[in-house]
KOLMARVEX-160418 format. One record per residue (C-alpha): residue in three letters; y, x, z. Coordinates in Angstrom, 2 decimals. Each point is the difference from the previous one (the first is absolute). Example, Ala and Ser with C-alpha at 12.3 -4.5 7.8 and 13.67 -1.06 7.14 Angstrom:
BEGIN
<node resn="ALA" c2="-4.50" c1="12.30" c3="7.80"/>
<node resn="SER" c2="3.44" c1="1.37" c3="-0.66"/>
//
This chain:
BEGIN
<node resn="UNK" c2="7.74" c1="2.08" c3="-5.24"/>
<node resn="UNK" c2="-2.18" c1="-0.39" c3="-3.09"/>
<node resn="UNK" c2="-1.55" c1="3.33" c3="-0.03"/>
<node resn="UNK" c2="-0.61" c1="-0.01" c3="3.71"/>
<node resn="UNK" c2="-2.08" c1="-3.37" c3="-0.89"/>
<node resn="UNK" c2="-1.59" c1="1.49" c3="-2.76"/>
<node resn="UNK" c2="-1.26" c1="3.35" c3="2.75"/>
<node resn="UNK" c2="-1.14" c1="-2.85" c3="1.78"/>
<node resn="UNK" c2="-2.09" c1="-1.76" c3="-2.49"/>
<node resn="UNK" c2="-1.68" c1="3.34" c3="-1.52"/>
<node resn="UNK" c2="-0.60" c1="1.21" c3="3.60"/>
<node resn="UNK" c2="-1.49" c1="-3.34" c3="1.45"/>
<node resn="UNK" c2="-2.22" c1="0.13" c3="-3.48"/>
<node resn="UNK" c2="-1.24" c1="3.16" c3="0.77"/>
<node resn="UNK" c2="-0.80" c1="-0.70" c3="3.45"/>
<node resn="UNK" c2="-1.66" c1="-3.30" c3="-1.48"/>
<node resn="UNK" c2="-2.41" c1="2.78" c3="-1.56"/>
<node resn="UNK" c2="-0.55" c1="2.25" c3="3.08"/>
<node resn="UNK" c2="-0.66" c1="-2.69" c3="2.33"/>
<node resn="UNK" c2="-2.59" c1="-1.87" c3="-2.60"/>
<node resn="UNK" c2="-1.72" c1="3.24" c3="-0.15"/>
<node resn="UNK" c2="-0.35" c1="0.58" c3="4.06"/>
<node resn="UNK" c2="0.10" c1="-3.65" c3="0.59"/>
<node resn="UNK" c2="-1.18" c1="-2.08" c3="-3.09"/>
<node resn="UNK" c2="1.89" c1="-3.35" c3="-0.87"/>
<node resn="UNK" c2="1.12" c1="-0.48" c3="3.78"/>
<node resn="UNK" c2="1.16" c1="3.15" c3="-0.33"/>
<node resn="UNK" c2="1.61" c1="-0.05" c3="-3.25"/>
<node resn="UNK" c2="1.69" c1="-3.21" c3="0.92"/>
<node resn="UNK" c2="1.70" c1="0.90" c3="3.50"/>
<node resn="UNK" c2="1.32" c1="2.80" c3="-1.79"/>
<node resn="UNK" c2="1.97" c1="-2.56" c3="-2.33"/>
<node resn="UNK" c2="0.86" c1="-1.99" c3="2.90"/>
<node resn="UNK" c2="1.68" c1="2.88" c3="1.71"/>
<node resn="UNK" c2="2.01" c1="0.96" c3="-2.77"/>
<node resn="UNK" c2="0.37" c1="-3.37" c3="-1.05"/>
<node resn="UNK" c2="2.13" c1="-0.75" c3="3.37"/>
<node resn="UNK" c2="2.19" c1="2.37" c3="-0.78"/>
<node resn="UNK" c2="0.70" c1="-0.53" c3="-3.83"/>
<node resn="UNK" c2="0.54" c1="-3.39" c3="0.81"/>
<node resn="UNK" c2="2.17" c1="0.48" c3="3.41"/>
<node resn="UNK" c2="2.28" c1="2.68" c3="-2.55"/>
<node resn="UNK" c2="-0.27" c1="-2.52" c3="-2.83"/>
<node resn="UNK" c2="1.76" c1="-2.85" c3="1.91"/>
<node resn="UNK" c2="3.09" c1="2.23" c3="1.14"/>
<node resn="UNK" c2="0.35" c1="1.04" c3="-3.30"/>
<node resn="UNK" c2="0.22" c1="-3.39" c3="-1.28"/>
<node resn="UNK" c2="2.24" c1="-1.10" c3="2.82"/>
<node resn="UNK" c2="2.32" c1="2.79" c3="-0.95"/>
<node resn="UNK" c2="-0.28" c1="-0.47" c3="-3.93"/>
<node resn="UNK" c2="-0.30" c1="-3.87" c3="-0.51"/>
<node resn="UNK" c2="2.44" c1="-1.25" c3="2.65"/>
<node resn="UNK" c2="3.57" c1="-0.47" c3="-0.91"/>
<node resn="UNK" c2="1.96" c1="3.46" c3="0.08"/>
<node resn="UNK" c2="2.36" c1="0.01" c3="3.26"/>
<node resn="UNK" c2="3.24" c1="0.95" c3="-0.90"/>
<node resn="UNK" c2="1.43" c1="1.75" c3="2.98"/>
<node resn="UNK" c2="-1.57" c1="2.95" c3="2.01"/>
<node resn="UNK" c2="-0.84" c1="-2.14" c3="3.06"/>
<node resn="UNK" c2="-1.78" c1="-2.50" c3="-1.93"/>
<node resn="UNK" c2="-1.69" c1="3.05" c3="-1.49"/>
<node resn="UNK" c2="-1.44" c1="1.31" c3="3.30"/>
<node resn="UNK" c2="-0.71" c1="-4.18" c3="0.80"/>
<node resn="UNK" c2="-2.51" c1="0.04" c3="-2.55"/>
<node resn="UNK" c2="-1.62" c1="3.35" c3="0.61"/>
<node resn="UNK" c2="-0.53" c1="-1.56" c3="3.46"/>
<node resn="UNK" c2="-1.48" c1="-2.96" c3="-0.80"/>
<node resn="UNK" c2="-2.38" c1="1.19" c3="-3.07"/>
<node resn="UNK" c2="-0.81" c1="2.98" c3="2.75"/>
<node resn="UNK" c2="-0.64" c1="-3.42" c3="2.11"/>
<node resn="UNK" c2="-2.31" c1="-1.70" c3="-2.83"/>
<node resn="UNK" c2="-2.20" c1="3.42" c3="-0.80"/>
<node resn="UNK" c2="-0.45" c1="-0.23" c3="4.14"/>
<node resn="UNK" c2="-1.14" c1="-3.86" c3="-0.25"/>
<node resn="UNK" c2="-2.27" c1="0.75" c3="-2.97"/>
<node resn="UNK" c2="-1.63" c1="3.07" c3="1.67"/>
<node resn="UNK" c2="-0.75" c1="-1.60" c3="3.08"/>
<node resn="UNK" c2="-1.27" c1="-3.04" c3="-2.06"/>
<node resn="UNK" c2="-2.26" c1="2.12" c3="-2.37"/>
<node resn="UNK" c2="-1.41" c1="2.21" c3="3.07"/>
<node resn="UNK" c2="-1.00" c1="-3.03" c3="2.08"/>
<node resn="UNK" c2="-1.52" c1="-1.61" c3="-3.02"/>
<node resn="UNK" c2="-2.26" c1="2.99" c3="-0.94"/>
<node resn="UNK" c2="-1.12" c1="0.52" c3="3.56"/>
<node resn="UNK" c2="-0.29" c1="-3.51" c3="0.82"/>
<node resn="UNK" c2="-2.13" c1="-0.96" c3="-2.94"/>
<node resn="UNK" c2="-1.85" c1="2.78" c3="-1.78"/>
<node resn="UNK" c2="-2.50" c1="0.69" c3="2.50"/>
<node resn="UNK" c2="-1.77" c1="2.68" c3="-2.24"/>
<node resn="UNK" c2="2.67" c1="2.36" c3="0.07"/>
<node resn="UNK" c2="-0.13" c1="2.96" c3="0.42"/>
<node resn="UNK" c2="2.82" c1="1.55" c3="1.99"/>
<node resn="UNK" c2="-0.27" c1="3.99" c3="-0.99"/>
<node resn="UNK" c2="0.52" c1="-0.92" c3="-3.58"/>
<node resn="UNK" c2="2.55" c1="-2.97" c3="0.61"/>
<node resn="UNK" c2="1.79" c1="2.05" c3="2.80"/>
<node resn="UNK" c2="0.17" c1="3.20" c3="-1.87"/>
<node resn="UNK" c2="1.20" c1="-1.73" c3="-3.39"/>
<node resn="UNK" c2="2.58" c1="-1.77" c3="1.72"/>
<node resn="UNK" c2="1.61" c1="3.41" c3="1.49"/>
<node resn="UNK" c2="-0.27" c1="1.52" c3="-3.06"/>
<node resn="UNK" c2="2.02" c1="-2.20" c3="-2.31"/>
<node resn="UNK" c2="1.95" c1="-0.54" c3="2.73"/>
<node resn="UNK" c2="1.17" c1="3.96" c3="0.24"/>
<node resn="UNK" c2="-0.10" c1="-0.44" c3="-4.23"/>
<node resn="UNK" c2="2.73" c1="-2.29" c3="0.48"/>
<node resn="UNK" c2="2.49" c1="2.77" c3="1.16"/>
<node resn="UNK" c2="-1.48" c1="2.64" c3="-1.85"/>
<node resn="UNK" c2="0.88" c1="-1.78" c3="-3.13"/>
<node resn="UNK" c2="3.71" c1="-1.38" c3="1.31"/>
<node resn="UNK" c2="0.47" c1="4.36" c3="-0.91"/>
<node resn="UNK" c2="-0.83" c1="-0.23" c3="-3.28"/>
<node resn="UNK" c2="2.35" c1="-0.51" c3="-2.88"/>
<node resn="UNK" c2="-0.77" c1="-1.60" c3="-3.14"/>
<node resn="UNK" c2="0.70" c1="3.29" c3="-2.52"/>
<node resn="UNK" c2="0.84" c1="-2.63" c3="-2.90"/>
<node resn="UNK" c2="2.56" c1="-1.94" c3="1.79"/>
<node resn="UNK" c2="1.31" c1="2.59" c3="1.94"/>
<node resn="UNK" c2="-0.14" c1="3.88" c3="-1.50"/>
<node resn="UNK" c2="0.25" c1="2.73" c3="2.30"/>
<node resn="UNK" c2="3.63" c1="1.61" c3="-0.49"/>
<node resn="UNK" c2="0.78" c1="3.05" c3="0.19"/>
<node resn="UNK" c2="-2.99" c1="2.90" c3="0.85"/>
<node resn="UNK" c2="-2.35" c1="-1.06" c3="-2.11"/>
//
């Protein structure tokens, strides 16, 4: 979960860049928005996942899968409607595109393995 946050943060920086080049600060800052969404909606299902008490049974397990699948829900839909609602120079290409991006990071990064924690065995 932490490197598919960190994708998400380099890659909503770098569209920070590309859309304050085509679209100045407006630009720059719809960019962030879009990505932003997304760190945060992945941000608060890891911390429901990480910070709540462990279940200790298999059911109880799946439980709170559901429900911090429940909160990222709740905090996307609350982020979206905020940023559309309120931000009336945005700029949807760069917010729009962002947003799909780190969303597809997301489970790009679920794939990769952290080589220090986890060595490849066998054919190296």
């Amino acid at each position: 979960m932490k490197t598919a946050l960190l994708w998400q943060m380099g890659l909503t920086v770098a569209a920070m860049v590309v859309g304050g080049v085509f679209g100045g600060k407006h630009g720059a800052f719809s960019a962030l928005l879009g990505g932003g969404v997304i760190v945060l909606t992945n941000a608060s299902y890891a911390a429901m996942i990480r910070f709540v008490a462990r279940p200790q049974t298999a059911g109880k397990t799946i439980i709170r899968l559901v429900q911090a699948e429940a909160v990222k829900i709740a905090v996307l839909l609350a982020l979206l409607s905020l940023v559309l609602s309120f931000y009336k120079e945005l700029q949807a290409v760069a917010f729009f595109v962002t947003f799909l991006i780190t969303v597809l990071a997301f489970g790009a990064a679920l794939f990769q393995r952290d080589r220090q924690k986890q060595p490849l065995k066998g054919n190296d």
